[in-house]
N, C-alpha and C positions, 0 to 999 in steps of 0.2 A: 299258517294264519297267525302264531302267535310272534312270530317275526317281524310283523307289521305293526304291533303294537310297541313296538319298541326305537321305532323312525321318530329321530325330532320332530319337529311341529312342522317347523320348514320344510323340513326333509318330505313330510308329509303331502306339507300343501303342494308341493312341487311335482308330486309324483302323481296327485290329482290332476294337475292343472297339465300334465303334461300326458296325462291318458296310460301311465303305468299303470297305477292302479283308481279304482273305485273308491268311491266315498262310501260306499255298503262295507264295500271290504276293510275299511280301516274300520267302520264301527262294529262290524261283527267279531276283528279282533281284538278291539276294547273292551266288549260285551264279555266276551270268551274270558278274556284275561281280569275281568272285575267278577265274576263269577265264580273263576278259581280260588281268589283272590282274599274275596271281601268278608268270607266267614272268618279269616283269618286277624284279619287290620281295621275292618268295621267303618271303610273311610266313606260310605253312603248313606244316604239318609232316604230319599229315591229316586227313580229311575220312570223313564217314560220311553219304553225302546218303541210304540208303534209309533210314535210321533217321529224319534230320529229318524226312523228306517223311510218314513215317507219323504224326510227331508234329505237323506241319504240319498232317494230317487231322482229325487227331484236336482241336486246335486249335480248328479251322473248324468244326467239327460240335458243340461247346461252345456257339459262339456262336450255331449256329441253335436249339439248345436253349435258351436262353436262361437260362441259371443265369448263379448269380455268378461275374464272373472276376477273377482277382488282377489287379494293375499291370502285369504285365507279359505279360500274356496274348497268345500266340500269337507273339513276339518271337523271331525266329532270333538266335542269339548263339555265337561261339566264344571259346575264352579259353587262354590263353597254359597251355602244354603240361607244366602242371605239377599239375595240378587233378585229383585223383582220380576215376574216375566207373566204377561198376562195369561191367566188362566191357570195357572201352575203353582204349585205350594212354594210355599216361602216361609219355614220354620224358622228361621233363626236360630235353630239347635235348642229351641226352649220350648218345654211344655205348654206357657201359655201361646204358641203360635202354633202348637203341632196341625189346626184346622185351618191356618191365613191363607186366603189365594189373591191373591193381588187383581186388580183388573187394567191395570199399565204397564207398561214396560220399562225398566230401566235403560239410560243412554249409551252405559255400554254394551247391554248386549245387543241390542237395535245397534250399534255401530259395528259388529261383528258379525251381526247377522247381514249387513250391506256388504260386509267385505268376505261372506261364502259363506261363513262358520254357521254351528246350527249346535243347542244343548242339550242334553239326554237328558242329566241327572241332576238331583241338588246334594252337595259333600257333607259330611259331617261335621262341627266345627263346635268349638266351644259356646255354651249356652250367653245366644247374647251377644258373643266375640267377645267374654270376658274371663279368659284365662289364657295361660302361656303355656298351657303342657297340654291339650290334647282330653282334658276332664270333661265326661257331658255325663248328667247326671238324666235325661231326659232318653237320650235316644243311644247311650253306652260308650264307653272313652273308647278311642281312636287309638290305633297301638301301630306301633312302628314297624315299617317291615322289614328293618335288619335286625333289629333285635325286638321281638315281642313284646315284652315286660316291659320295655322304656316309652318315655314319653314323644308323642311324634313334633313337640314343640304344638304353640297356638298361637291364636286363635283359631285359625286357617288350619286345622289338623288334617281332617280331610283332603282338603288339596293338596296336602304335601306328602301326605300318605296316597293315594291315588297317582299324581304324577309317577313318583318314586317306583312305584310297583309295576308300572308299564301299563296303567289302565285308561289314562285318558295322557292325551300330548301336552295338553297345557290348561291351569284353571286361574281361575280370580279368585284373588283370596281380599282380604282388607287389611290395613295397618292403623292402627291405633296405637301401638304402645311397642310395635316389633309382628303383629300378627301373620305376615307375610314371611319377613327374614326367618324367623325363631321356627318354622315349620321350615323352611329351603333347608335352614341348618340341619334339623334335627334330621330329616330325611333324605339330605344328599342330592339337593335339586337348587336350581338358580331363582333368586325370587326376588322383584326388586319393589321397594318403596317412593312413588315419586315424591317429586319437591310438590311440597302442600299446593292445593291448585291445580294441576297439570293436569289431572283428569276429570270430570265430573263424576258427581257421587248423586245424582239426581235419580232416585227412585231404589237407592242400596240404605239399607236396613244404618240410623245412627248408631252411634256408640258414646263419642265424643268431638262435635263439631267444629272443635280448633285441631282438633290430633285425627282425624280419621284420613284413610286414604286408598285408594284403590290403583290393585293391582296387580299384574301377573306371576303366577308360579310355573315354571318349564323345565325343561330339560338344560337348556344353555344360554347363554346369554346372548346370542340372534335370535334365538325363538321369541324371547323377552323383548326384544326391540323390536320384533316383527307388530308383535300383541299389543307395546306401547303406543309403537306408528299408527295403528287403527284405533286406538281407544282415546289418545289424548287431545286435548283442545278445546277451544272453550264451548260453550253449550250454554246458549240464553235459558235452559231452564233449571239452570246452577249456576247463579249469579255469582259465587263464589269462585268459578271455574277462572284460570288464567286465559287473557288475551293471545299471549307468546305463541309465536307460528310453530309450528310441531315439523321440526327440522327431521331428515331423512335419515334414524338411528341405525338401519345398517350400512349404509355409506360409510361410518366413521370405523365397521370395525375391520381394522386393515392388521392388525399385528403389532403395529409398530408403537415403540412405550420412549422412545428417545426423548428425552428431558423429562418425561409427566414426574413429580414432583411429588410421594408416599409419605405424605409423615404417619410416624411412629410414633404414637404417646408414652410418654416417659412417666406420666403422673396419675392415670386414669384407665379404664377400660383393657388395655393389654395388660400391664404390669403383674396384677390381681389373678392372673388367669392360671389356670390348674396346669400342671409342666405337660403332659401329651396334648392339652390344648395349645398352650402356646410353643411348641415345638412346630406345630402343623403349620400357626399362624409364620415362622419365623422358616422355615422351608418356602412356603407359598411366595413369600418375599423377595426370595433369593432368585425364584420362578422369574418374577413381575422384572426383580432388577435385571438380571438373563435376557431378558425384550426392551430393556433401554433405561428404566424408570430408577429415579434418582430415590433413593430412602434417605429422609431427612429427620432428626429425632422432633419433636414439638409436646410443649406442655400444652393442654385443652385447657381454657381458663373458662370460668364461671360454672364449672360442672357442679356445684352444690347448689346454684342460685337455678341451674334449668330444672333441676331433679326437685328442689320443690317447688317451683312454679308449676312445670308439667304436673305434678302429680295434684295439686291445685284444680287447675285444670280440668283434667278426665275427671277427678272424680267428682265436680261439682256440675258438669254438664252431663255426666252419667246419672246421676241425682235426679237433674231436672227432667232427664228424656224417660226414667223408669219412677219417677215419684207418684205417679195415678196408681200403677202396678205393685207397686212395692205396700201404698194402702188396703189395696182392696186383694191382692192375692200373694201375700209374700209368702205362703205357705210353696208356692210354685216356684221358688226360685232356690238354688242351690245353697249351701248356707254361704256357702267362698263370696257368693256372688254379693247377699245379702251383706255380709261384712263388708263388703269395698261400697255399695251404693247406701248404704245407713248414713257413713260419715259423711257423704257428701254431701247430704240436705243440712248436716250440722254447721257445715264451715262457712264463715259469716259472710256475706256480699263484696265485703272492703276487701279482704284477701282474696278474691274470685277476679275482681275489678282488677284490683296492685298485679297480680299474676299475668290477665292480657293485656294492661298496660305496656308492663314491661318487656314482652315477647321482644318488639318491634327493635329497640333499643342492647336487649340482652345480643339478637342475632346479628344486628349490625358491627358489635363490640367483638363479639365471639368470630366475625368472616373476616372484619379486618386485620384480627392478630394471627386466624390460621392460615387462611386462603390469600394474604397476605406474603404466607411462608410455602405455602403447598399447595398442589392442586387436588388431592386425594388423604383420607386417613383411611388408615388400615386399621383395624380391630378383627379379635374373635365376635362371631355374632350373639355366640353363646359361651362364656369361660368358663364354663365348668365341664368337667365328663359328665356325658348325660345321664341325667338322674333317672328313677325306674316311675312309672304309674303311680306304685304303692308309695315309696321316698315323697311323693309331691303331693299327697292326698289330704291335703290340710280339712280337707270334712272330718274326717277320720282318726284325726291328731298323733300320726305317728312324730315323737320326738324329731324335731329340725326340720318338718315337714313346711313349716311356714320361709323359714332363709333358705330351702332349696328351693320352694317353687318362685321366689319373689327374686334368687340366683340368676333365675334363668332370664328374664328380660332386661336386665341392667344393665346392659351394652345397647341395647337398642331404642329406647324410653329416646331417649337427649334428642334424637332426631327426630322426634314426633314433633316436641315443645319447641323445637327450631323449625323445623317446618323443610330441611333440607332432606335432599335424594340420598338412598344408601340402598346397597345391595347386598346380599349374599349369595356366596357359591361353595360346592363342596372342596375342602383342600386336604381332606382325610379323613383317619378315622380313629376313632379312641381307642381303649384296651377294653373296652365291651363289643367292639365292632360295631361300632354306630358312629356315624358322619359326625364329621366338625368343617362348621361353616367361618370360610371367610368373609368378615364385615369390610365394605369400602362405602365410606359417606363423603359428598362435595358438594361444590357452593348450589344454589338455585339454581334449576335449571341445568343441570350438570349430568343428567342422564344418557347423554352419548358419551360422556369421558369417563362414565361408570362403566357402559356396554362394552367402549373399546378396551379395558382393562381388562374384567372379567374375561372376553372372547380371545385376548394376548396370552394368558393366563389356561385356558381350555386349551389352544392349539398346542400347549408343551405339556399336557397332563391328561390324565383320563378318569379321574375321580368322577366328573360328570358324566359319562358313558358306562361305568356302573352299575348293576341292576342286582338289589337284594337276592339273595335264595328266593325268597316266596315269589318271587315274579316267575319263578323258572315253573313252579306247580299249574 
């Protein structure tokens, strides 16, 4: 049983749709292995097995009928506990929501659910989606399953702690600031952020309205294209969704890296990076060039102008979406949290305005002189060795506790405020044994030439196949 929880997504859905196995049987060894599991890493918040199990049924009884099934037919999946779904809790990882039940559904998991998939559980996640390490002061920090003590990255902890252990195949996590990548990293799982737009965010819990993003945490990077291919495209009840046809992302992953075009920052984001982290990142490389892919060095320009505009940004529209809450219950909010959404309602309109103004103009400036030169950049997702729970617990004020946990997201922030696609995948691991994620980001719309990298990248390595000690219990 516990065999089966450890099959890709694909791997999965295939073995459904092809009458190997049961849709009961992949979730009873989901069940089994979150069970063993979850006193341990804490990456749930909860769980709805009578409802699976009947959709689990109803699944199975599909496939002996023999009609057509989506891609993702019969696939247990849980996703990070901000995702509307009618009838069903939707915490947010925060106290003031521990009682929310939505009465709608959001678009992607109505779009998962037409293409087979069916949810159990909501994940653990930072209170809000407002931290980078894995902290919930509401429903208890999320802890890593290679190493305990360390942080599982965030926002998205849960999901990156649950994939990683072998308890669910694939989850949605969200990106605002890194919230996707910085959990793939910290857990050793593939997790990618679309180019802003590309999916709808119609009925998932805000954060920040120009930075937010939704999207898949997996095992590999076809899993992740399989999840994109269902979830992406536009949606008239997210007026913000993009037009662009949602091209067929595992099609393009063939292996082959012949000319694709790595730059290397010479001035930004790698250089900075702790030596076992960038050791990992500069082996991984060597991978990428081994399948065709040319490394070209490149300076990132305007990286001080996106870092405060972005940060502009979130925290003035995180301001406005928590400023009722913040008057009438800030007592309910973590202190970390209070500290980031206080400033926000301070900083004046004109820098809020100057900020999205200049998005449009920064990113046009910043594609022409990289993607110009390159078709991909390479970064760690996270440059530091990963820090411990305690190290990042800036409630608590241990000394450095503030530049460790604000460490960890500064690779991945820039791509929020551009609004460009990046991924992470695992390319190693520290001297604590704990995962180090590879960052690749590219122009708009660039999420097949993300997929085909990363998947060029798997086929000569086995970091992604992996599975902590605690999955073995």
């Amino acid at each position: 049983m516990s065999g089966l929880s450890d099959l890709s997504l694909v791997e999965a859905a295939d073995k459904v749709a092809s009458g190997e196995v049961t849709s009961a049987a992949l979730l009873e060894a989901c069940l089994a292995r979150l069970d063993a599991v979850n006193p341990a890493i804490n990456a749930v918040i909860w769980l709805d097995r009578a409802r699976a199990r009947a959709a689990a049924a109803d699944a199975d009884a599909a496939v002996k009928a023999g009609g057509k099934l989506g891609k993702l037919h019969g696939v247990p999946l849980a996703h990070k506990d901000m995702y509307y779904q009618a009838g069903l809790p939707a915490t947010c990882g925060s106290a003031i929501r521990r009682d929310f039940v939505p009465d709608y559904t959001c678009t992607v998991v109505e779009r998962m659910a037409a293409a087979g998939a069916y949810s159990f559980g909501g994940l653990n996640m930072a209170e809000f989606a407002q931290n980078p390490t894995g902290h919930n002061r509401a429903f208890g920090d999320c802890h890593n399953p290679w190493n305990l003590p360390h942080i599982t990255g965030g926002s998205s902890s849960g999901s990156g702690a649950a994939v990683a252990a072998g308890a669910v195949y694939a989850s949605l996590g969200s990106d605002t600031g890194g919230s996707i990548r910085l959990p793939a990293s910290a857990c050793g799982v593939t997790g990618l952020k679309p180019t802003q737009t590309r999916v709808s965010r119609y009925g998932v819990m805000p954060l920040s309205f120009s930075h937010d993003n939704v999207g898949p945490l997996a095992r590999t990077a076809r899993d992740c294209a399989r999840l994109l291919g269902v979830i992406a495209g536009h949606d008239p009840r997210d007026p913000t969704s993009a037009h662009n046809a949602v091209p067929d992302y595992e099609a393009a992953l063939d292996g082959d890296l012949r000319g694709v075009r790595i730059g290397v920052p010479t001035n930004a984001l790698l250089p900075s990076a702790d030596a076992p982290v960038r050791a990992a990142i500069e082996a991984a490389l060597r991978v990428l060039e081994g399948r065709g892919a040319v490394l070209v060095p490149i300076e990132l320009p305007y990286m001080a102008e996106i870092s405060a505009y972005g940060g502009i940004v979130s925290r003035v529209e995180g301001g406005a979406i928590h400023a009722r809450w913040m008057r009438e219950r800030a007592q309910d909010y973590a202190q970390h949290l209070s500290g980031r959404i206080y400033p926000g309602l301070a900083i004046p309109g004109t820098y809020y305005v100057e900020s999205l103004a200049r998005r449009g103009p920064v990113l046009r400036a910043f594609a022409a002189e990289v993607f110009g030169a390159v078709d991909l950049i390479a970064t760690p997702t996270i440059p530091t060795v990963l820090p411990t729970l305690a190290d990042t617990d800036i409630d608590n004020g241990p000394a450095g506790a503030e530049q460790r946990f604000l460490a960890v997201s500064i690779n991945t922030r820039p791509f929020n405020y551009l609004g460009l696609p990046a991924i992470s995948a695992p390319c190693g691991f520290d001297p604590n044994g704990c995962p180090i994620g590879l960052q690749l980001a590219g122009r708009p719309f660039a999420e097949a030439r993300l997929f085909q990298a990363v998947d060029a990248y798997q086929r000569d390595t086995a970091f992604h196949a992996m599975r902590p000690a605690v999955a073995a219990a």
